[in-house]
Structure formats: structure tokens, C-alpha cells
C-alpha positions, 0 to 999 in steps of 0.5 A: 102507313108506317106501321103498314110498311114495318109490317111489309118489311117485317113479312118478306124477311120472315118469309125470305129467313123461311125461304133461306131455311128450306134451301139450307134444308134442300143442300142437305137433302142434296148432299144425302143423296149424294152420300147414299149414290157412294154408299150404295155403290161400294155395296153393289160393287163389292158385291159384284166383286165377290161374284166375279172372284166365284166366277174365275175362281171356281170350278163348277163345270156345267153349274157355271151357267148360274153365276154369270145369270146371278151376276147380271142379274144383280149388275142390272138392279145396281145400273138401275140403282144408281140412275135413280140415286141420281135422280133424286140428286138432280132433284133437289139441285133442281128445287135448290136452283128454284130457290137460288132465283128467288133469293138471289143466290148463285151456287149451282148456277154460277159458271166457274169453268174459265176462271178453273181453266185459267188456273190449270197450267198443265194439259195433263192434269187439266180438269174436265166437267165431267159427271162422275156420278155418270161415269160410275153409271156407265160402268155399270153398264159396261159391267152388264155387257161382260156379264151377258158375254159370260153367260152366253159364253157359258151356253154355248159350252154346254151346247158344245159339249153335249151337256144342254139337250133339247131333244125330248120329243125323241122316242130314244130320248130320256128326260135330260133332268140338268136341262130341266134344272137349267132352264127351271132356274132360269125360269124362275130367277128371270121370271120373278126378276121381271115381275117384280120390275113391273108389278113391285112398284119400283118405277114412279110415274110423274103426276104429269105422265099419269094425268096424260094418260088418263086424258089419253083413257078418255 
């Protein structure tokens, strides 16, 4: 019986030395991702950054129209971007507080914001529990809006100013060829900016969304 309980004893220390090596390993997937969400957004931002400058700055007349398509266009794959940076972050926050309950740790569950409110004396710099993560997200997306403001804003100049023609049925009528090129672009930016959303694997089901619906095929 004695060896049996030295064994026992011996077995659950592995196997919680084991457990405490897979959550160690869990925080520096966590802090990974966290690193590469910064990353990517100083990319995506700096990029943004050089299209609003073209924008603003340049002088192409009626060929404005592209630049606020490419912005958002490129505005919308880094919303996208960021939302599943932070998935993949919430992920392992998740899978590390599944090992927190079994070893008794109490890291991404403890509760700290009295003890933090406690210790702020000033209103002005009180500290809120605020997601930054989530706050650069919704940049983002404010960002997207003043893209889609730009570009329709761009339209309706052309529109004004007798640039965009629609009357090729007209027997009077040539071929307005920039017409023809504004809407071939379009075309052909949105069109495979589209098709590779849904067909270029860029979303992953869960396992459960996709046994649902074969249950559902059935």
C-alpha cells in the first residue's frame, strides 16, 4: 500500500508539473499573439497612413475615385485582421483559465479593480477597464466609415461634373471609355476582394457550427 500511495503521489506531481508546463507554454502563446495584434496594427496603420497622405495630397482629378476604394478596401482587411488577432488571444486566455481551475492558480480570474480604484486618488487619471485591443478595433472601423464617405464623395464629383455617363443606349452617344475603366476597376478590385472572402478559406467554422449543419443537412 505504501509503494501504491508513493506512486499515486508521484503520478499527480508529474502530471500537475506537466499541467504547469502546458500553462506556461499557453501564457506565451497568449503574449505571442498579443505581440503580433501590435504588430500588425503598426503595419496596417502605416499603411493606412501613406493612402490618406496620397489622398490629400494628390491631385488626380477624376482618377481620385481609386484611392479611397484601395483605402477601404485595405481598411476592411485590417478590421478583419484585428478581430481575429483577437480571437486567437481571448483563445488561450480562455484554455490558460481552464488550467488556472485545475491547479489552483488565480491569474486572469482574480479580480483586482477595488484594490486599483483604492489606490487612484485623482478622477482625472482614474484607471478604467477598458479593452485597448477593442478600442483600436473600433478605430478601425470608424476609419472604414470615413473611407466609404471619401469614395462616395468622389462619386458624386464625377457625377457632377459630367465626368461619369451612363447614357450608352443613346444613338448620339460614344463609348464614355473612363466610365468603362471606372467601373472595370471596381469590378474587378471589389469583385476578387469578395470572392476570395468566401472562397479563400479566410473564415474557420467551429467543429460545432459545422456538425450543426450537417445535423441540419440531414
Amino acid at each position: 500500500m505504501t509503494v501504491k500511495n508513493e506512486l499515486s503521489k508521484t503520478y499527480e506531481r508529474i502530471k500537475k508539473d506537466y499541467k504547469i508546463d502546458l500553462y506556461d507554454k499557453v501564457l506565451e502563446l497568449r503574449k505571442f499573439e498579443i505581440e503580433n495584434f501590435w504588430k500588425r496594427t503598426l503595419f496596417f496603420w502605416g499603411t493606412i497612413a501613406l493612402v490618406y497622405a496620397g489622398y490629400f495630397k494628390a491631385d488626380l482629378k477624376e482618377y481620385q475615385l481609386i484611392i479611397p476604394l484601395i483605402g477601404l478596401l485595405f481598411n476592411i482587411i485590417f478590421s478583419l485582421s484585428t478581430r481575429g488577432s483577437k480571437y486567437w488571444q481571448e483563445h488561450w486566455e480562455t484554455i490558460a483559465v481552464l488550467y488556472e481551475n485545475e491547479l489552483g492558480f488565480d491569474l486572469f480570474k482574480n479580480n483586482t479593480q477595488n484594490l486599483v480604484n483604492k489606490n487612484s486618488k485623482s478622477k482625472l487619471t482614474k484607471p478604467y477597464r477598458f479593452s485597448v485591443s477593442k478600442l483600436t478595433m473600433l478605430l478601425g472601423d470608424l476609419s472604414v466609415l470615413l473611407w466609404t464617405i471619401l469614395w462616395i464623395k468622389e462619386i458624386i464629383n464625377l457625377f457632377e461634373t459630367n465626368k461619369l455617363k451612363f447614357d450608352f443606349c443613346s444613338e448620339n452617344s460614344s463609348i464614355n471609355w473612363f466610365t468603362v475603366g471606372v467601373i472595370s476597376i471596381h469590378l474587378v478590385l471589389v469583385g476578387y476582394f469578395i470572392i476570395f472572402l468566401k472562397n479563400g478559406d479566410v473564415y474557420h467554422k467551429f467543429e460545432k457550427e459545422e456538425t450543426e449543419n450537417e445535423t441540419t443537412e440531414k
